[in-house]
N, C-alpha and C positions, 0 to 999 in steps of 0.2 A: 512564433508570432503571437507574440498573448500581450493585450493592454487593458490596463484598468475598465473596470465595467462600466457601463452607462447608467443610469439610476436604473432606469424603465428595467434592463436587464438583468441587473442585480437585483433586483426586488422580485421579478416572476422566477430566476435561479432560483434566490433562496425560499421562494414559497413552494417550490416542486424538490427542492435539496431534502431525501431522508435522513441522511446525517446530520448529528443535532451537535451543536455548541453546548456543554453542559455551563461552564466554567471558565472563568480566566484565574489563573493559578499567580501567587507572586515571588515569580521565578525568580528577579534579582535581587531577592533577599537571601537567595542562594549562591554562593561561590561554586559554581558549577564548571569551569572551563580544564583545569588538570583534570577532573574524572573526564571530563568527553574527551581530552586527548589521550588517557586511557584504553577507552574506548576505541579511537582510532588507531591506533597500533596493535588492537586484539584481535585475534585468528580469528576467521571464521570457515567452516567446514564445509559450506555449498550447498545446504540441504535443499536448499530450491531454486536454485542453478536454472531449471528446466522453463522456470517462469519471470526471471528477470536478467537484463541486458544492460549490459556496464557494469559500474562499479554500486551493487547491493549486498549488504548483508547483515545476520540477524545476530544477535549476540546475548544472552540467557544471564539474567541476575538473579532471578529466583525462578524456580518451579517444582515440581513432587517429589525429585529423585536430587536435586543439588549438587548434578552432574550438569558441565558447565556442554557436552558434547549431545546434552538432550536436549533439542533444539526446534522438531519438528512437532507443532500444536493437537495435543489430544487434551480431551477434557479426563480429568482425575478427580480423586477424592483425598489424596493424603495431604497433609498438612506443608504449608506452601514453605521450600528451603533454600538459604542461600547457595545459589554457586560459590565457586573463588572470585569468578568474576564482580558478583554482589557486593562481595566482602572487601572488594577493593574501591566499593563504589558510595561508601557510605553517604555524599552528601547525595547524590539521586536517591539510593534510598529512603534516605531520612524526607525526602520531596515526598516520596509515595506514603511512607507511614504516616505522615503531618496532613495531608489531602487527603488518604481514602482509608476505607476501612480493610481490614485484610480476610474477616471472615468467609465472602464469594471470591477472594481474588486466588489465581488459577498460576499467572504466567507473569511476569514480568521480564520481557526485554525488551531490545534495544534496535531499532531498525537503520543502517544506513543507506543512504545514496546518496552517488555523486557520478555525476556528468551517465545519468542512467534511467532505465525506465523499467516498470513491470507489467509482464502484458495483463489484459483484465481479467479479471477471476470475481467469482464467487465463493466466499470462504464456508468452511463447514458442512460443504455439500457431503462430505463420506461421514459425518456423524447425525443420527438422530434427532439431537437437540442442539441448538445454537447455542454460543454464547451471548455474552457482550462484551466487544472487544472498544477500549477506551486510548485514543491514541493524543498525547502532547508533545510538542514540539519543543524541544530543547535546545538545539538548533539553529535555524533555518534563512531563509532567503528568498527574494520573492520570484525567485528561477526556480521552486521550489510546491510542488504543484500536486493535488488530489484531483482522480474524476469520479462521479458515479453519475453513471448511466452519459444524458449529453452534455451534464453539467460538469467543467472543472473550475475548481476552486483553491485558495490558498490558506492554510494551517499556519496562523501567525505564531510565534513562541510563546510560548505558554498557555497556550488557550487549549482545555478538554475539549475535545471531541469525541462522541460516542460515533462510531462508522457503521453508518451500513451496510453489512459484510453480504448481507444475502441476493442485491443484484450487483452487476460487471460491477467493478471498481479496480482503480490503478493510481498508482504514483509516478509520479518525472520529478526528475531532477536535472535542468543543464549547468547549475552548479558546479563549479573545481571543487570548492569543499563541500564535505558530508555533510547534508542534512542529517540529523539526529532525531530519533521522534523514538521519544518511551510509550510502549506498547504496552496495555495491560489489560489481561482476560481474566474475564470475570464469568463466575456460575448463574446460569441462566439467563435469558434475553430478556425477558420481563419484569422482572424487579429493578427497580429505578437502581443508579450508582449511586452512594451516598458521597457527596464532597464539603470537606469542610474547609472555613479559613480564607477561602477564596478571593479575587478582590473583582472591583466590581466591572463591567465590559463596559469598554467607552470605546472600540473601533466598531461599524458594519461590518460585518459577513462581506469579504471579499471573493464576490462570484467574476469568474474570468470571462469577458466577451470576449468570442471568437466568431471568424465569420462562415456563412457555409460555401460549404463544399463545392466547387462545381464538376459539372459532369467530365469535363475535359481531364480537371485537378486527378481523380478517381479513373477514369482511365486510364491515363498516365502511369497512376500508381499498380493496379490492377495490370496493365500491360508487360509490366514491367517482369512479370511468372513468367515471359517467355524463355530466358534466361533461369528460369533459380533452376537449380540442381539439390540434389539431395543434401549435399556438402555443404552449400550455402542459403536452403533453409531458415536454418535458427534464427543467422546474422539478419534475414532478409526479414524477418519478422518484426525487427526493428521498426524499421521503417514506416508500415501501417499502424501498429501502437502509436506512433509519435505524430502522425495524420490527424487525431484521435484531437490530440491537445491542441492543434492549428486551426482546426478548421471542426465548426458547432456540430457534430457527430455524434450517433449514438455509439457509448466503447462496442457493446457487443458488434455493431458494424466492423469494427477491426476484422474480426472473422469473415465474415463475409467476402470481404474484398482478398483476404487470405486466400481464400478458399477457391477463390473463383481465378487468382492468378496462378494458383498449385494447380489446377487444372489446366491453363494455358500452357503449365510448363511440358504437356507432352505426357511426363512419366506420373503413371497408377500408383508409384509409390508414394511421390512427395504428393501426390494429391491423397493419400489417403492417411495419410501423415500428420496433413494441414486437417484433415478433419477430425482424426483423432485428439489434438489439441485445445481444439475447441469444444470437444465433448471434455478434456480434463480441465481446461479452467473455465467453464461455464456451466456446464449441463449436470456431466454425472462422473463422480470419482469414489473410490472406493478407499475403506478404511487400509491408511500402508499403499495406496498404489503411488507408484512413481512415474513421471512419464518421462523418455527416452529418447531424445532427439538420433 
């Protein structure tokens, strides 16, 4: 349930939105469409299974080791190399080296979803120093959707976006087809990205009006723990992530109502389960830790 925003609300969105619009890129100067169906017929391994519901996955065109199965983001220092998958991908490539410089750049891949969602997280919580992770849409559709915090928003194609990885933030997608969004980490949070070539934004910042919550909506949803079981947990997690994009909510509230319906459910386990969760995609995660529905 998401319609075009109203002014008034598009305009206090995007003045409280920390993610920044850097650039509009001129993507259809690119023949881009055989590499993304590339892209969509390439395996992906599940490295973060644990945080996304539907059809997601991440796919590696360059990073330190040029192992296409090294997938999972740690900050490095060697010199950035192509996977196979890269080398298959030359005109995306040739997007990245034509726009940015490669000297900080860390990572480059490929994120999809379709008819899917990720629960919210804060990235980089198990490393010391942040990056800066720069995300464009190659893609996309306007079922196609970013939140952080109570704001969600939509990532037109081709437009940079720098993200702010460091509170809750999530993606949806009700899309049949993959949304596509090239993903690129770069060294250090603070140093500006440099982009060149650009052309120049003539759309507003499309901030999504949603209405709130009411208390009935929320316990309904909340009620609903009397029911989950251990087994149907994960799937039930769904459901409160996607509340998230309906109705003007803060993402971290997704946990809460989690939390509090893992508890209705009776069993210490799924309730201690649901909290553990929340402590890995919000709070505190450790370098390598996996979590384990």
């Amino acid at each position: 349930m998401t319609v075009g925003a109203s002014k008034n609300h598009a305009v206090r969105g995007v003045s409280l939105l920390k993610s920044q619009r850097l650039a509009v890129l001129p993507i259809d100067s690119y023949d881009l469409d055989s590499e993304l169906s590339v892209v969509d017929r390439h395996e992906y391994s599940g490295e973060y299974d644990a945080l996304t519901f539907g059809a997601w996955s991440c796919h590696v065109l360059a990073n330190g080791s040029g192992a296409e199965s090294d997938i999972a983001f740690r900050p490095h220092s060697d010199r950035l190399a192509l996977t196979e998958l890269g080398k298959q991908l030359p005109g995306i490539m040739s997007l990245v080296t034509g726009h940015f410089s490669l000297d900080r750049l860390q990572w480059v891949r490929i994120f999809s979803l379709r008819d899917g969602i990720m629960a919210p997280h804060v990235d980089f919580l198990e490393f010391a120093e942040p990056g800066t992770r720069v995300q464009v849409p190659l893609r996309t559709s306007e079922e196609s959707l970013h939140s952080e915090n109570d704001i969600v928003y939509h990532l037109r194609r081709g437009e940079v976006w720098k993200i702010h990885t460091t509170v809750p933030h999530s993606a949806r997608s009700t899309a049949s087809t993959a949304r596509l969004s090239l993903c690129l980490d770069f060294s250090d949070a603070e140093e500006p990205v440099a982009i060149r070539n650009e052309a120049p934004a003539t759309d507003s910042i499309r901030v999504i009006e949603r209405p709130e919550a009411t208390e009935a909506e929320i316990e309904e949803l909340v009620d609903s723990g009397r029911t989950m079981t251990r087994e149907s947990m994960r799937s039930d997690f769904r459901r409160f992530a996607a509340l998230h994009y309906e109705r003007h909510t803060p993402a971290s509230a997704v946990f809460d109502w989690y939390e509090e319906a893992a508890r209705r459910s009776g069993d210490a386990a799924v309730a201690a389960k649901a909290e553990a969760f929340r402590r890995y995609c919000i709070e505190k995660r450790a370098d390598g830790e996996a979590f384990h529905w």
